[in-house]
C-alpha positions as CSV (number, residue, x, y, z in Angstrom):
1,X,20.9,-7.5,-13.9
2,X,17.5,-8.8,-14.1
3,X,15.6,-9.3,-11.0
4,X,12.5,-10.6,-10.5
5,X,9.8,-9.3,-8.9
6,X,8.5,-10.5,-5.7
7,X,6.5,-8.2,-4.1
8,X,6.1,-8.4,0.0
9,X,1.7,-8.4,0.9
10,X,2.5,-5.5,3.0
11,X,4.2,-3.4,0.6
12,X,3.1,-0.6,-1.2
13,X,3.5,0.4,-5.1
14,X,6.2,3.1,-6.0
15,X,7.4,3.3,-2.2
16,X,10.6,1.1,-2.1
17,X,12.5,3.1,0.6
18,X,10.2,2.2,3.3
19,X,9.0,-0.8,2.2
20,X,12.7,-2.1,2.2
21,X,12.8,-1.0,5.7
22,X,10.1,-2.5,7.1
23,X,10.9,-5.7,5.5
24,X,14.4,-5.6,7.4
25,X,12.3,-5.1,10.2
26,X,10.6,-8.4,10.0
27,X,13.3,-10.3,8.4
28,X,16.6,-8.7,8.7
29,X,18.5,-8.4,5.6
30,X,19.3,-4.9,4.0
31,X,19.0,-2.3,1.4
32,X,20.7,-1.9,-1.6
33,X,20.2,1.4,-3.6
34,X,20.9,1.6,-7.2
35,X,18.9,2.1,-10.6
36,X,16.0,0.8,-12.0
37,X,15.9,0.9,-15.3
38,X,12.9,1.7,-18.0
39,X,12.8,2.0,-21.9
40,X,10.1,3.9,-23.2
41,X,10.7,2.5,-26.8
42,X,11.8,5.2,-29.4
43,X,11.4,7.5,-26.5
44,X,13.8,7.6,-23.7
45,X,15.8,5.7,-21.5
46,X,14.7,6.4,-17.4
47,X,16.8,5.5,-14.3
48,X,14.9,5.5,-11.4
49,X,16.8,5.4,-7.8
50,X,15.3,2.4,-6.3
51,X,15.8,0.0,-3.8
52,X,15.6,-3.6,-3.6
53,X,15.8,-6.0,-0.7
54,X,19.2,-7.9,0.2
55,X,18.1,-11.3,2.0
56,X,20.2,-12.3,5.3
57,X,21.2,-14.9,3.1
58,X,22.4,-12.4,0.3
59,X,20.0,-13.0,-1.9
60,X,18.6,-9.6,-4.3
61,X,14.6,-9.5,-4.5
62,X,12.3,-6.6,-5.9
63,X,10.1,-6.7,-2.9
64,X,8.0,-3.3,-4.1
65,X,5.0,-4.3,-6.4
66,X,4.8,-2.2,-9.7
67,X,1.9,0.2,-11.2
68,X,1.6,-2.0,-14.0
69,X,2.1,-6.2,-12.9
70,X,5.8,-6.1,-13.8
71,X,7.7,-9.2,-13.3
72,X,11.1,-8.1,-13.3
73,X,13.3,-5.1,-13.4
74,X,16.6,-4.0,-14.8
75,X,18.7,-3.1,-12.1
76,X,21.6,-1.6,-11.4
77,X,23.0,-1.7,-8.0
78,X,25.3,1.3,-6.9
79,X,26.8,1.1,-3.4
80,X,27.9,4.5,-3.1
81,X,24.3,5.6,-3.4
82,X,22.2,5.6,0.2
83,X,18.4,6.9,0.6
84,X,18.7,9.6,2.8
85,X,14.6,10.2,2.9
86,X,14.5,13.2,-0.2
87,X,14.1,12.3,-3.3
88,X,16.1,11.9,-6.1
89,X,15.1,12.3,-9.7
90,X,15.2,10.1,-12.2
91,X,17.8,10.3,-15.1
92,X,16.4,10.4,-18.5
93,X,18.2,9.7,-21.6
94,X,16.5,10.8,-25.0
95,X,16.6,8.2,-27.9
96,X,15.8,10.4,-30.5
97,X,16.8,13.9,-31.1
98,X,13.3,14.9,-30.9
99,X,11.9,18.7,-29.5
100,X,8.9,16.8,-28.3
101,X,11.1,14.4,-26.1
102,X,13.4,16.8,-24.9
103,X,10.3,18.6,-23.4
104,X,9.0,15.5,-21.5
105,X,12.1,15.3,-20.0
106,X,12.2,19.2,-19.0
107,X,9.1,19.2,-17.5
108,X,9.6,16.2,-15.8
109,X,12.3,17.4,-14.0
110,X,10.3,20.5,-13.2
111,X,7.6,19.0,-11.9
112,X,10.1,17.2,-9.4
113,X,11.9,20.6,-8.6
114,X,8.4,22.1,-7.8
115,X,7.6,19.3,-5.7
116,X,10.3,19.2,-3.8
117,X,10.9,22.8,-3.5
118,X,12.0,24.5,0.0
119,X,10.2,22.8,3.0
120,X,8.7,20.2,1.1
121,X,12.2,18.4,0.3
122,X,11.8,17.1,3.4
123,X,8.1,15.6,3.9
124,X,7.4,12.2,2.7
125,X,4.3,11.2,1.6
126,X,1.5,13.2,0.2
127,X,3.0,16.9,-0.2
128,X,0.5,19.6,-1.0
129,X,1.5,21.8,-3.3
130,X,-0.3,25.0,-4.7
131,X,-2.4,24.8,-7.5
132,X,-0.7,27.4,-9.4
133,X,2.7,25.9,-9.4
134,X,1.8,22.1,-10.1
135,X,-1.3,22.0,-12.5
136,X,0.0,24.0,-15.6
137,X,3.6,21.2,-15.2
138,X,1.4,18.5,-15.1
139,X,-0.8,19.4,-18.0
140,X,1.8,19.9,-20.3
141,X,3.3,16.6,-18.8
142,X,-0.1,14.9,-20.2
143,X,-0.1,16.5,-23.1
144,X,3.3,15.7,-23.8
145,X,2.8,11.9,-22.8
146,X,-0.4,12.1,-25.1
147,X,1.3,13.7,-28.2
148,X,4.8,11.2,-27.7
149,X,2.1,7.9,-27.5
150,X,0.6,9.1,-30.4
151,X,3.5,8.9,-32.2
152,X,4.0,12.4,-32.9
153,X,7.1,14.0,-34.0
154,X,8.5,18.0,-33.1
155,X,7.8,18.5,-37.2
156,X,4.0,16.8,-37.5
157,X,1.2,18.8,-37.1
158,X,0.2,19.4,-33.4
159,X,-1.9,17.3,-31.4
160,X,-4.4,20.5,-30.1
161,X,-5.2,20.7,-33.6
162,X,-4.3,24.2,-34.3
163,X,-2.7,22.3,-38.4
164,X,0.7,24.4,-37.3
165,X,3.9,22.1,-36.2
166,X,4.4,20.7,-32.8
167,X,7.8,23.2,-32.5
168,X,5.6,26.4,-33.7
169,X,2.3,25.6,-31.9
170,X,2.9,24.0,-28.6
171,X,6.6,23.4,-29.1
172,X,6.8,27.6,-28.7
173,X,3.6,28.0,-25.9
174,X,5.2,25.2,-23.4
175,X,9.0,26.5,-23.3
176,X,8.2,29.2,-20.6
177,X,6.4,26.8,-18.3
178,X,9.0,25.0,-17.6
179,X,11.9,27.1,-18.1
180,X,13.7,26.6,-21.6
C-alpha cells in the first residue's frame, strides 16, 4: 500500500526504529515492521525493513522523513517481522540480467556484513569500522552506482576508461573484493 509521508519535527532521516519509539512515547500508538519498497528503474527492486507508525486510533503514517523529500512509500507491512535493534539488510531484486547489477547488489550486501560484523552487530549509531575493510566496499559501491547511472551495460566499454568491457576491466578487478 501507499502511505504518505508525514514526517514527526523530531524525527530523524533513515532512523525509523527509534523514531517510531519515541513517537509512542509521546503519543501512544505502535510499530509496525514491514518493507519499504524502492525501484531503481531498469535497475533493481530494494526492500528495505522499515517501520512506520500505527496511531492509537489505527491509523498507518510514515513518520521518518526521507533523504530525498519523498512523499509517500510503498509499503508492505509484515507482522511476523519485529526490530530487535540489529540490522537487517535490504532485499534486492535485479531487473535485468546484467554483471554490472548483480555486483551492486554483492557489494551492497558486503558492505552491510562488514559493518555489522562481530561486536559491531550490536552498536547502533555511528560504528567505526577500519579503513581497510570499509573504503575499498564503498568505492566499488560508487563506482558501481556511477557506471549503473550512466547507463552502462556489463558488455559497453568501462567507465575507468581503460576501452576494454565492463566484465574484462572492472567486471574481473572487483570480483575479489567482495567475494564472488
Amino acid at each position: 500500500m501507499y502511505l504518505a509521508v508525514k514526517p514527526d519535527p523530531e524525527a530523524f532521516v533513515n532512523e525509523c526504529f527509534p523514531n517510531v519509539e519515541a513517537k509512542i512515547v509521546r503519543a501512544g500508538g505502535s510499530m509496525l515492521c514491514g518493507w519499504q519498497l524502492w525501484e531503481w528503474p531498469h535497475v533493481l527492486v530494494e526492500a528495505e525493513f522499515h517501520a512506520v507508525w500505527l496511531s492509537p486510533d489505527g491509523g498507518m503514517v510514515d513518520i521518518t522523513p526521507k533523504p530525498h523529500g519523498e512523499t509517500r512509500i510503498l509499503f508492505v507491512p509484515d507482522e511476523r517481522r519485529r526490530y530487535d535493534g540489529r540490522v537487517v539488510d535490504n532485499v534486492r531484486m535485479s531487473l535485468r540480467d546484467d554483471q554490472l547489477i548483480r555486483h551492486f547488489i554483492r557489494v551492497s550486501e558486503a558492505i552491510v556484513r562488514v559493518m555489522n560484523r562481530g561486536e559491531r552487530a550490536s552498536q547502533y549509531g555511528h560504528v567505526s569500522v577500519p579503513a581497510r575493510e570499509i573504503e575499498p566496499l564503498l568505492q566499488a559501491q560508487d563506482f558501481l552506482g556511477r557506471s549503473l547511472v550512466s547507463g552502462l551495460r556489463d558488455h559497453d566499454p568501462c567507465l575507468c576508461g581503460s576501452g576494454g568491457k565492463y566484465k574484462r576491466c572492472h567486471g574481473r578487478r572487483l570480483e575479489p573484493i567482495f567475494g564472488l
